[in-house]
PAZAPA-4460 file (N, C-alpha, C; in steps of 0.05 Angstrom, whole numbers, plus 32768, in hexadecimal, padded with zeros to 4 digits):
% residues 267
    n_x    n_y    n_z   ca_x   ca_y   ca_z    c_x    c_y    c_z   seq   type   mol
   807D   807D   7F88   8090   8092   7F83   8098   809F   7F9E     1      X     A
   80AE   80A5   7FA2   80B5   80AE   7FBD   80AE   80CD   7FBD     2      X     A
   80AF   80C9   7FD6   80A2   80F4   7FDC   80CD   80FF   7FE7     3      X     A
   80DA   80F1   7FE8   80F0   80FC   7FF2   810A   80FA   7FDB     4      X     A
   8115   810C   7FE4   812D   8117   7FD5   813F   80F8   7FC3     5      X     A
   8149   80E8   7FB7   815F   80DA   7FB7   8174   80D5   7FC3     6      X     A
   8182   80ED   7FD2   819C   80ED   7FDB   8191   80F2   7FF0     7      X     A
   817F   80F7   7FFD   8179   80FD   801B   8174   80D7   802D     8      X     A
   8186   80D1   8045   8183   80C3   8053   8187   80C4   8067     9      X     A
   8187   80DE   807A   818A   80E4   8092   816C   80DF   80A1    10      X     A
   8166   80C8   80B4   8148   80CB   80BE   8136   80E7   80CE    11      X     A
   8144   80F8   80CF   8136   8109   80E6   8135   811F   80C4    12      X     A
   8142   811C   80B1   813D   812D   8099   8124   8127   8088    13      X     A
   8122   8104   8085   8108   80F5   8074   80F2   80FB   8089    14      X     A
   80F1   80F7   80A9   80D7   80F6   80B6   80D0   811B   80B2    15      X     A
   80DB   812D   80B4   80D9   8149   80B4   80C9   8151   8099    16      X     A
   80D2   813C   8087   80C5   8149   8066   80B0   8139   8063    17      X     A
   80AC   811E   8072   8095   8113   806A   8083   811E   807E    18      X     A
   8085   812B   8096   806C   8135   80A8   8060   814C   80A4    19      X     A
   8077   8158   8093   806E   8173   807B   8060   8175   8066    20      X     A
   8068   8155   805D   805A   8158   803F   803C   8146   804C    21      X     A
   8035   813F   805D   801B   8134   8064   800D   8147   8070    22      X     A
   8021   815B   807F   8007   8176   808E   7FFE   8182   8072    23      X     A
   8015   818A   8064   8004   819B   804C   7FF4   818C   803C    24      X     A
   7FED   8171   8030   7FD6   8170   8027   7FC2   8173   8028    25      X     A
   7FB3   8181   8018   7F9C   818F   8014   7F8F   8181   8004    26      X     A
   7F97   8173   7FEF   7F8D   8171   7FCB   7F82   8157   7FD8    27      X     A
   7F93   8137   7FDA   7F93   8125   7FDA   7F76   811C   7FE8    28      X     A
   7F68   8108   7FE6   7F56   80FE   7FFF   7F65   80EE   800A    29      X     A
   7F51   80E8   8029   7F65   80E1   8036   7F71   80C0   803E    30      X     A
   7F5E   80BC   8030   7F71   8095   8033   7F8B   8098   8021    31      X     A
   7F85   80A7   800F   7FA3   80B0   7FFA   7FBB   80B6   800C    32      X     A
   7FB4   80D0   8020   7FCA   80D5   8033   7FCB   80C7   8047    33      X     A
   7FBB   80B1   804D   7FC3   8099   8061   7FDA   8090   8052    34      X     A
   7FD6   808D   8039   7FE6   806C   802A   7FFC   807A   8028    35      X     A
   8002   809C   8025   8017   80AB   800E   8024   80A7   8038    36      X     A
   801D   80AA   8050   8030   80AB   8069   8038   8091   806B    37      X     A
   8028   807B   8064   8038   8063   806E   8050   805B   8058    38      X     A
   8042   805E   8045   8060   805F   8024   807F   806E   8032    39      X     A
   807B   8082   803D   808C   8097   804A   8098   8083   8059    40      X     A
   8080   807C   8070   8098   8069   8086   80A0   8054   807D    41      X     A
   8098   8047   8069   80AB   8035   8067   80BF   8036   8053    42      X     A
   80C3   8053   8048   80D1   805F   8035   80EF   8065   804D    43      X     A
   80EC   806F   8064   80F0   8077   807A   8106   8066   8087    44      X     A
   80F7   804B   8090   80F9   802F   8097   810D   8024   8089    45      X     A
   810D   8027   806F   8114   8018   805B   8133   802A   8056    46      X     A
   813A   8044   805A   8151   8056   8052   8167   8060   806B    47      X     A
   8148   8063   8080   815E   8068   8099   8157   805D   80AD    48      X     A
   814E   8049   80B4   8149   8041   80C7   815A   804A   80E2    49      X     A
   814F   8052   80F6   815D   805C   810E   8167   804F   8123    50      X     A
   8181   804E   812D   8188   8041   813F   8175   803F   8159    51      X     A
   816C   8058   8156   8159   8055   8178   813B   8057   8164    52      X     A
   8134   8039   8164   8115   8034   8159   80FB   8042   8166    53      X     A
   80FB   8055   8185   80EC   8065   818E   80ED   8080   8188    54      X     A
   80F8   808C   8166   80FE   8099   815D   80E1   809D   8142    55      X     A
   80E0   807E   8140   80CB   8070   812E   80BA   8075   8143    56      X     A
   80B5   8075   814E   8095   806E   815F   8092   808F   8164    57      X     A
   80A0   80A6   8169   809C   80C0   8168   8095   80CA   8151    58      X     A
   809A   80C1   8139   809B   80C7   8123   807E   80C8   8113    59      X     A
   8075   80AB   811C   8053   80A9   8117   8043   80BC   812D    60      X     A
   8049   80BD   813D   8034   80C7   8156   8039   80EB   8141    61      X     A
   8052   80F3   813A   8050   810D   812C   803F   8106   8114    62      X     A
   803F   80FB   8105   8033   80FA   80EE   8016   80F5   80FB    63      X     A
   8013   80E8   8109   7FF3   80EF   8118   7FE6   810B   8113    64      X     A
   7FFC   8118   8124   7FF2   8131   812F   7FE9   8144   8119    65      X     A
   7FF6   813F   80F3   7FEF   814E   80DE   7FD0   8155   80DC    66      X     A
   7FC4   813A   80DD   7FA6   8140   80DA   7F95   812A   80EB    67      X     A
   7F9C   8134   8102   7F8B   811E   811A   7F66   8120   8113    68      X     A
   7F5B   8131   80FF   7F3E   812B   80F7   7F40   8118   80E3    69      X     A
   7F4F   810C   80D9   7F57   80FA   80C1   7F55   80E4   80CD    70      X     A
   7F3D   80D4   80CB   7F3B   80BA   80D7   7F4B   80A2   80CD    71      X     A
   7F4D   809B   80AE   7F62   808F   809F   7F7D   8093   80A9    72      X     A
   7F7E   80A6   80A2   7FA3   80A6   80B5   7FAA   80A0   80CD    73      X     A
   7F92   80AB   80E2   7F8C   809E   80F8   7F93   8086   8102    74      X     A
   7F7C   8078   80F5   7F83   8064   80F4   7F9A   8047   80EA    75      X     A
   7FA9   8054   80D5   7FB6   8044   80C3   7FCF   8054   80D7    76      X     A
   7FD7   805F   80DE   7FE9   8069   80F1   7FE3   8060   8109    77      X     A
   7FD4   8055   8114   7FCB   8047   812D   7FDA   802A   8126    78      X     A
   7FCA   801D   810F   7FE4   8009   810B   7FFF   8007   8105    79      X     A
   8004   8016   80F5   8027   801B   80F3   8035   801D   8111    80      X     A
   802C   802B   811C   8034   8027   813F   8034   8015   8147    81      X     A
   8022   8001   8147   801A   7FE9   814F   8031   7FD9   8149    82      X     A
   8042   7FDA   8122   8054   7FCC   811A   8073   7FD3   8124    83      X     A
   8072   7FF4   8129   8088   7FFC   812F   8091   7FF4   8147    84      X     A
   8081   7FED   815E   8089   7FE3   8174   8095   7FCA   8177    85      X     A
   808E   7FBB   8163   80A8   7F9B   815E   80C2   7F9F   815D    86      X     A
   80D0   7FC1   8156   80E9   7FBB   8159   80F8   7FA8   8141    87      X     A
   80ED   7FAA   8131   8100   7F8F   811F   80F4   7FA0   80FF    88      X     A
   810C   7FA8   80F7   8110   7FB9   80DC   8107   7FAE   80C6    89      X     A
   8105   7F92   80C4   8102   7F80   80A9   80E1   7F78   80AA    90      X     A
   80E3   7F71   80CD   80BF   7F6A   80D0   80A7   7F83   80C3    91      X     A
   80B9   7FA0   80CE   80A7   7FAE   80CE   80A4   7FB9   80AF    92      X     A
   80B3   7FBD   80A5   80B0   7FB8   8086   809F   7FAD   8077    93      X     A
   809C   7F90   807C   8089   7F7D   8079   8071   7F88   8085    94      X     A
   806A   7F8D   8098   804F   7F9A   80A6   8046   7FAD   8097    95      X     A
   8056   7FC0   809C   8045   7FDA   8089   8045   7FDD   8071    96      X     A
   804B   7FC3   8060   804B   7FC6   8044   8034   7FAD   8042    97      X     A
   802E   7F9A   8057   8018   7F8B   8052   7FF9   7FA1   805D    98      X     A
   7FFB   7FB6   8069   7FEB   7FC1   8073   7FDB   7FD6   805C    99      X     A
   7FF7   7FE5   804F   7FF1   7FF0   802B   7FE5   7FDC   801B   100      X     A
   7FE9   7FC4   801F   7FD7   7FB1   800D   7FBB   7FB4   800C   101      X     A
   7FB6   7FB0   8027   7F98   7FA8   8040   7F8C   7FC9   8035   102      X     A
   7F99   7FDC   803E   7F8B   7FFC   8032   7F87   7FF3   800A   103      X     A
   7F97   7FEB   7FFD   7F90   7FEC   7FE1   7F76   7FD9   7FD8   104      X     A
   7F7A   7FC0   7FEC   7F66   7FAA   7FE5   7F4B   7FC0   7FF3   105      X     A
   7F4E   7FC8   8003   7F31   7FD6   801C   7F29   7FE8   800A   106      X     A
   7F31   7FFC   7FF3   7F28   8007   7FE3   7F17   7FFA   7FC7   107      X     A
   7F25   7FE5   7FC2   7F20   7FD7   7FAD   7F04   7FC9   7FB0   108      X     A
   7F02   7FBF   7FCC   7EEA   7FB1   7FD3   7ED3   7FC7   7FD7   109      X     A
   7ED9   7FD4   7FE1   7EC4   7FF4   7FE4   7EB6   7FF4   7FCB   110      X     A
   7ECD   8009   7FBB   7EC1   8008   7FA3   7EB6   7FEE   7F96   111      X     A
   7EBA   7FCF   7F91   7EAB   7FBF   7F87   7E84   7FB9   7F94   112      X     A
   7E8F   7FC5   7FAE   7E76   7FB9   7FB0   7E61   7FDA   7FB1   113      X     A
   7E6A   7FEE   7FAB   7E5C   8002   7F9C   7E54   7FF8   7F82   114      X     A
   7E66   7FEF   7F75   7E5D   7FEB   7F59   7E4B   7FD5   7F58   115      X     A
   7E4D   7FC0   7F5F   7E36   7FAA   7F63   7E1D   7FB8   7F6D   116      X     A
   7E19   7FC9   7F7B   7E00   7FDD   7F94   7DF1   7FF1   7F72   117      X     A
   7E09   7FFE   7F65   7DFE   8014   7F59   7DED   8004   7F3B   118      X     A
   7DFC   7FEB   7F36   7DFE   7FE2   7F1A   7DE0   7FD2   7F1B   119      X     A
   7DDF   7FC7   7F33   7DC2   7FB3   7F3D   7DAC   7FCB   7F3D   120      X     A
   7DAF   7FE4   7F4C   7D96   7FEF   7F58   7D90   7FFE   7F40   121      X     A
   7DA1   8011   7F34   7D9F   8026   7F27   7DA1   801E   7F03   122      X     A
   7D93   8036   7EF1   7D96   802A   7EDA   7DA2   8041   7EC8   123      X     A
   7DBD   8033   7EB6   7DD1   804C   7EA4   7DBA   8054   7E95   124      X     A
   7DCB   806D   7E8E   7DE3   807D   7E97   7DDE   808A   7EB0   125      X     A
   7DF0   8089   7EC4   7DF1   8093   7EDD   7DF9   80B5   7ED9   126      X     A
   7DE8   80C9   7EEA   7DEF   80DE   7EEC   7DF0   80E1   7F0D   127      X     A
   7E0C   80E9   7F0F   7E18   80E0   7F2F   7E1E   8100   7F30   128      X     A
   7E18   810A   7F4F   7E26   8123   7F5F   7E2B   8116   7F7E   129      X     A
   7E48   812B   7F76   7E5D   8122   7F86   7E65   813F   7F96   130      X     A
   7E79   813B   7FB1   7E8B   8159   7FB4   7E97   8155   7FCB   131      X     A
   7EAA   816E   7FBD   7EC7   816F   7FCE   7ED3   8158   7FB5   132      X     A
   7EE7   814E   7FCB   7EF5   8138   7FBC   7F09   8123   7FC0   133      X     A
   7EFD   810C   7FBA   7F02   80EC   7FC6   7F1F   80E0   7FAB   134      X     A
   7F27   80DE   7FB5   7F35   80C2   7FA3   7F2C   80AE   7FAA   135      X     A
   7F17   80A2   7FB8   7F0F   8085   7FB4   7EFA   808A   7FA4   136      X     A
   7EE2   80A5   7FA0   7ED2   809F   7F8A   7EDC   80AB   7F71   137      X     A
   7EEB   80AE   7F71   7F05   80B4   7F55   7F06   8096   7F43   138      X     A
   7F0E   8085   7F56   7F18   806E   7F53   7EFC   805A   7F50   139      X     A
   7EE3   806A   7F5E   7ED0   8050   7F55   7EBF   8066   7F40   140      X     A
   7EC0   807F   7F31   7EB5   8088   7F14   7EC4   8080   7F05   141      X     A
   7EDC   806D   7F0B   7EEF   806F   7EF0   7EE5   804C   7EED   142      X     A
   7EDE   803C   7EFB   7ED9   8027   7EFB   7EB9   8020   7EED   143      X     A
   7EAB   8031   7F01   7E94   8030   7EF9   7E81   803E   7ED4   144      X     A
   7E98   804E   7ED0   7E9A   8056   7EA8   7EA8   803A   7EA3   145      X     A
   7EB9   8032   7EAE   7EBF   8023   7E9C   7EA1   8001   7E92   146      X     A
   7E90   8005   7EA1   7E80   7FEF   7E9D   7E62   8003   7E90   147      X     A
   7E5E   8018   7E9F   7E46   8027   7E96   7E45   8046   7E92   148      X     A
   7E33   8047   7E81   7E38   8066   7E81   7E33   807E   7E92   149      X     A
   7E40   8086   7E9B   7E41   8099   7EAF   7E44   80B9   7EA8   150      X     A
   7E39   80C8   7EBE   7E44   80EF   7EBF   7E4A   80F7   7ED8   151      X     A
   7E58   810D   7EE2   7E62   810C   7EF6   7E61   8128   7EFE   152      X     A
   7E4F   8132   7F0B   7E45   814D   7F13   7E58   8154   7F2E   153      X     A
   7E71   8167   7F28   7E7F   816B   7F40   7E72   818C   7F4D   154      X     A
   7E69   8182   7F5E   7E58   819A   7F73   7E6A   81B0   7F7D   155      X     A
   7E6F   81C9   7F76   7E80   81DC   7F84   7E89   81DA   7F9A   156      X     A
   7E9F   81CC   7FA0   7EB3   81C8   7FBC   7ECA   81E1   7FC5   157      X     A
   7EC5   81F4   7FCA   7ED4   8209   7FCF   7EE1   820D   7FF2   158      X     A
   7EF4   8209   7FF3   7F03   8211   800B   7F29   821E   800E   159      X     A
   7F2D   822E   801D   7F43   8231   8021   7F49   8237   7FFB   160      X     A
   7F33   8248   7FEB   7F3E   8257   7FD1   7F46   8244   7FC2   161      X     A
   7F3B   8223   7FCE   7F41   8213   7FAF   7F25   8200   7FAE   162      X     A
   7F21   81FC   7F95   7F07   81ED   7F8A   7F09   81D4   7F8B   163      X     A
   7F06   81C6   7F97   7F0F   81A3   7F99   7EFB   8196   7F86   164      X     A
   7EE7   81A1   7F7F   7ED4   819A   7F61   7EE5   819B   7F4E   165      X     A
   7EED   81B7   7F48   7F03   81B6   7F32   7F13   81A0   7F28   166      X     A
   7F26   81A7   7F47   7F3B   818A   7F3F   7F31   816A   7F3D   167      X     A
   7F12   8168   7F45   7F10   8149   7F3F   7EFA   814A   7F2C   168      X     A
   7EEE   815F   7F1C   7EEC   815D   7F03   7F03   8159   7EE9   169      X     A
   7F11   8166   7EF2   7F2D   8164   7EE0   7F40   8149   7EE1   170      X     A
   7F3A   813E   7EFB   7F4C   8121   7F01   7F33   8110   7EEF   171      X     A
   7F17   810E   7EF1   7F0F   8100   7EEC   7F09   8101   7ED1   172      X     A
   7F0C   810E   7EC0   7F14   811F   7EA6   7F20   8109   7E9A   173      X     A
   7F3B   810F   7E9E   7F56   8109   7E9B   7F59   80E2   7E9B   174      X     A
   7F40   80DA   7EA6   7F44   80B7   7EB3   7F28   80B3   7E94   175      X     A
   7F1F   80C6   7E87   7F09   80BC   7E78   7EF2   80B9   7E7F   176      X     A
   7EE9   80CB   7E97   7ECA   80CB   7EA3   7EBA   80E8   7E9A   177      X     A
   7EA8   80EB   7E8E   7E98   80FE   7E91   7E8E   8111   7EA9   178      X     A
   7E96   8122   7EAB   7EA1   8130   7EC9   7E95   8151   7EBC   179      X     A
   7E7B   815B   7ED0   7E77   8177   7ECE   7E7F   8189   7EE4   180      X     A
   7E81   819D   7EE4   7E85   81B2   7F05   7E67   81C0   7F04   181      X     A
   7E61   81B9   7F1E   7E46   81C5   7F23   7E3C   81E0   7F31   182      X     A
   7E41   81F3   7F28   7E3F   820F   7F3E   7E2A   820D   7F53   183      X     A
   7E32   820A   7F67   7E26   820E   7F86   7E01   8218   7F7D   184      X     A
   7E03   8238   7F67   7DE2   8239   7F6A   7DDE   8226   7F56   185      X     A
   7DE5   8219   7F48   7DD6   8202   7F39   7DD2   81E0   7F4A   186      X     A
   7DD0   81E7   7F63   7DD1   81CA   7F73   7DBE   81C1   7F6A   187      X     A
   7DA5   81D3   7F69   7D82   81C9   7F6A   7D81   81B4   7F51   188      X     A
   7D99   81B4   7F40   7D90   81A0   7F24   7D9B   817A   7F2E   189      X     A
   7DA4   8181   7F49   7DAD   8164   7F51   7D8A   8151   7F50   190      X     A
   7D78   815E   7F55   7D62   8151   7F51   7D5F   813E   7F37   191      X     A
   7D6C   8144   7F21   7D6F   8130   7F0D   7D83   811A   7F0E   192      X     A
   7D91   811E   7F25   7DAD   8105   7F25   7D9D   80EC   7F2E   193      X     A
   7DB1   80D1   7F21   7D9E   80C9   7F2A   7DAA   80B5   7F4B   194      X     A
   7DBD   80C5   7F4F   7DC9   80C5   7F78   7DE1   80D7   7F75   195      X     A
   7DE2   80E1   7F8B   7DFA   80F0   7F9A   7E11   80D4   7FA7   196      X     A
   7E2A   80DA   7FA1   7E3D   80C7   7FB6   7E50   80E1   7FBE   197      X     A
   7E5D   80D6   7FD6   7E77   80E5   7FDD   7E8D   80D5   7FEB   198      X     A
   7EA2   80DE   7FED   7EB0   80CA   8001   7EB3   80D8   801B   199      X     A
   7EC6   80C8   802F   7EC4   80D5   804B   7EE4   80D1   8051   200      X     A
   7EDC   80E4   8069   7EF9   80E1   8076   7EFC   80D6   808E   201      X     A
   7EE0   80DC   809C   7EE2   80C5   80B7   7EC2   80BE   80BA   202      X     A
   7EBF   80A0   80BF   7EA3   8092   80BA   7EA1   808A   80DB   203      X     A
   7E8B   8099   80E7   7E82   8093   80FD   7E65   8083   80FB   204      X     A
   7E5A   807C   811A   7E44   806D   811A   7E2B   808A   8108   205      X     A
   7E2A   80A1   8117   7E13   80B6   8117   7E23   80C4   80FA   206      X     A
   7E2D   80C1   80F1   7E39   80CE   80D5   7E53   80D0   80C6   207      X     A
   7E5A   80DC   80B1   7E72   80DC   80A9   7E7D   80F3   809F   208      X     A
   7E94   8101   809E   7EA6   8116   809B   7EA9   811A   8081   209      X     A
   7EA7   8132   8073   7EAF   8131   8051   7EB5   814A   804A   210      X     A
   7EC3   8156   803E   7ECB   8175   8035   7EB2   8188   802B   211      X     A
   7EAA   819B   8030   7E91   81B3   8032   7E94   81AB   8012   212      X     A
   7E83   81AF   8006   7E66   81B7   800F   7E56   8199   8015   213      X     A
   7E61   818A   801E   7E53   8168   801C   7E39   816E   8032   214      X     A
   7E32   817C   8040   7E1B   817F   8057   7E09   8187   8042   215      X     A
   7E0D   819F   802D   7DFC   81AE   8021   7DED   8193   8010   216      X     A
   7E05   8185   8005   7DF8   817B   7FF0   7DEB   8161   7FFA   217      X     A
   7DE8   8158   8012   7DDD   8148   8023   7DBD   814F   8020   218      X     A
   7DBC   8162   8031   7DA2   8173   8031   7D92   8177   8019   219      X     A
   7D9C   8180   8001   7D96   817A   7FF1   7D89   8162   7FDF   220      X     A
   7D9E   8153   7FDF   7D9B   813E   7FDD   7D7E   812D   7FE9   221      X     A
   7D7A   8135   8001   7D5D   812F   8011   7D49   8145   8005   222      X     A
   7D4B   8155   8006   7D31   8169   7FFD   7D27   8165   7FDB   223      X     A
   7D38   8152   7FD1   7D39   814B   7FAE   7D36   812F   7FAE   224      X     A
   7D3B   811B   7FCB   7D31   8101   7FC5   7D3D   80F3   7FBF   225      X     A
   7D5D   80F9   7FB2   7D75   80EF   7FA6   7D81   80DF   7FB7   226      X     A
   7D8A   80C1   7FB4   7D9B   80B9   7FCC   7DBA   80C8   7FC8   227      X     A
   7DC2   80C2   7FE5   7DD9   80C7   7FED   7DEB   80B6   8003   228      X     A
   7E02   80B0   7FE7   7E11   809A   7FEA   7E31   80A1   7FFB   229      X     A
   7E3F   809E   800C   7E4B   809F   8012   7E61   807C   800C   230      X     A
   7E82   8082   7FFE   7E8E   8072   7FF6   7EA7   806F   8007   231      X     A
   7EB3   8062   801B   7EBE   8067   8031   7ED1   804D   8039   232      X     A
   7EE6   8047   8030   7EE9   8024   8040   7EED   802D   805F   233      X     A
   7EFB   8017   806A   7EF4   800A   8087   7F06   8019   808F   234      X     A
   7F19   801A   8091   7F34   8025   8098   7F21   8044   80A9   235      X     A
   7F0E   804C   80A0   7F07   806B   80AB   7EEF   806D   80BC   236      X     A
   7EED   8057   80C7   7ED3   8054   80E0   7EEA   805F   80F7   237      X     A
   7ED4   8061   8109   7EE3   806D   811F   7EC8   807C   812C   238      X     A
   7ECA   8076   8148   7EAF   807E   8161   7EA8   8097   8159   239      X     A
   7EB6   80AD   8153   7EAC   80D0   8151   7EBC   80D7   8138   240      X     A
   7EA9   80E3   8135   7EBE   80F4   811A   7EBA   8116   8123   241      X     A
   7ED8   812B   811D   7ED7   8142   8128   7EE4   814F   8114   242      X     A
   7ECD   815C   8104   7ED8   816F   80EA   7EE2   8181   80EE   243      X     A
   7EF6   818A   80E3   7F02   81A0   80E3   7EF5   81B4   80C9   244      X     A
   7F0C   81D1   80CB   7F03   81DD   80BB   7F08   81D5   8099   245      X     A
   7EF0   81DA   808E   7EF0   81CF   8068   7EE1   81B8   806B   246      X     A
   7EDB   81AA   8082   7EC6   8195   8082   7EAA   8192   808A   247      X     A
   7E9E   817F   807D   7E7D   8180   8091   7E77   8166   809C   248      X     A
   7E68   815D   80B0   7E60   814B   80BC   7E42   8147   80AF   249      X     A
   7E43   812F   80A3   7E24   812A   8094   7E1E   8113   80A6   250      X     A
   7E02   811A   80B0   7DEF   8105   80C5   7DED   80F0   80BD   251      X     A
   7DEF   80D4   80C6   7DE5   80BD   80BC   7DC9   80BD   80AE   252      X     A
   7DB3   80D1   80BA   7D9A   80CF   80AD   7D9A   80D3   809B   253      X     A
   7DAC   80EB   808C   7DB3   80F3   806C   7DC2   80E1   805C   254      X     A
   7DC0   80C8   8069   7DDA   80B6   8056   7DCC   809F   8046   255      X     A
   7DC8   809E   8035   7DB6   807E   8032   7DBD   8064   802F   256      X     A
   7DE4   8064   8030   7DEC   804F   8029   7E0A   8055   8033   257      X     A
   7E18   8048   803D   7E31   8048   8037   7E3D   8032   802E   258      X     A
   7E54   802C   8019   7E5C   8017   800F   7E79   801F   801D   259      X     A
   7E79   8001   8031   7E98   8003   803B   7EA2   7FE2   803B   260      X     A
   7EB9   7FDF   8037   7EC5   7FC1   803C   7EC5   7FB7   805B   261      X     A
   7ECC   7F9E   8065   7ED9   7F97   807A   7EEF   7F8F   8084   262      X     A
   7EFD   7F94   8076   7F1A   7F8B   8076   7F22   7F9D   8092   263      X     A
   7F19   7FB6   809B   7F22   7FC2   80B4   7F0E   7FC5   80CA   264      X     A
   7EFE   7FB1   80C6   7EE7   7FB2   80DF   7EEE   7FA0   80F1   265      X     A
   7EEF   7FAC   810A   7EF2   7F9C   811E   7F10   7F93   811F   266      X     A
   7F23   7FA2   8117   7F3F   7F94   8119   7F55   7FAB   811A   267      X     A
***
């Protein structure tokens, strides 16, 4: 679905509303707003393409600048540059719409091989805590009900006066998953889950990036014995990760697993 007007095809009007509508997301996680900026450029590409194609190469370097702690965009904007420098309107089309593929398949594989990890080790009904809030483990509770029985303990995610528990109790509601909100003093009952997962926003060697309260429930998570799973594809490695404010940096030592694809390692 396009983020821009119908009648709008002026390029310096489409890059202006799409570098707006990617600073303000807040809600979305963030391989979502990787996929929703490259949809844009080649929404972009595809309507106005610009006579002076170093118009395109300014355009990503701004869309950079929205959320330079966003390793996914980061990166998936590191390649789009890469395509935009060919100069050739039809090639690049082709590129960044084979690249939305590579991000859809890199999720798909993540989550499968969580589900093979959770389905082998662990035994239903799963009682899972989670927080803040991922659309890729959106996408692997809705998968994973669909084979076993599952509950879904969303841990109080509060920042910037909105509950991101809320809204992914309610999304995951809405898809047919059993989904609770967990008040912050009721963490101590995660001792009965039987693991914590979260997703990330940037996967380094020494740890990974995730919306507050994910440090608390880390810690936790260790003082109760509970593993803690982090769900992450490839696309969001990257040497350092540098949280900003609404996020926490959880230590590799606190992690007991991460399930990620390869489709973006090493390339």
């Amino acid at each position: 679905m396009s983020i821009f007007p119908a009648f709008t095809m002026d390029f310096d009007t489409l890059s202006n509303k799409l570098i707006e509508t990617i600073r303000n997301d807040f809600v979305n996680g963030s391989l979502t707003i990787a996929k929703n900026a490259l949809r844009g450029l080649i929404e972009i590409v595809e309507r106005a393409y610009p006579n002076d194609t170093n118009k395109l190469g300014r355009l990503v370097n701004e869309l950079k600048k929205t959320k330079p702690a966003m390793s996914a965009l980061q990166n998936v904007l590191e390649r789009a540059l890469l395509a935009v420098s060919s100069g050739d309107r039809f090639a690049l089309i082709l590129q960044l719409n084979k690249l939305l593929e590579l991000l859809e398949k890199s999720t798909n594989d993540a989550i499968n091989i969580a589900k093979e990890y959770i389905t082998q080790n662990f035994t239903p009904p799963y009682r899972i805590v989670t927080a803040s809030f991922s659309s890729t483990f959106l996408k692997f509770a809705k998968v994973l009900s669909q084979i076993e029985s599952n509950e879904i303990f969303c841990l109080e995610s509060k920042w910037a006066g909105q509950d991101y528990s809320v809204l992914l109790a309610e999304k995951l509601t809405q898809i047919g998953v059993v989904a609770k909100n967990l008040p912050m003093v009721a963490i101590g009952t995660i001792a009965n889950c039987s693991f914590a997962m979260i997703g990330a926003d940037c996967v380094s060697p020494s740890g990974v990036v995730n919306g507050v309260p994910s440090q608390n429930l880390a810690l936790q998570c260790k003082n109760h014995d509970v593993p803690l799973f982090v769900l992450a594809e490839s696309i969001k490695y990257t040497r350092k990760c540098n949280p900003e404010s609404g996020f926490d940096f959880i230590n590799s030592s606190l992690i007991s697993k991460i399930f990620s694809d390869d489709i973006f390692v090493n390339k």
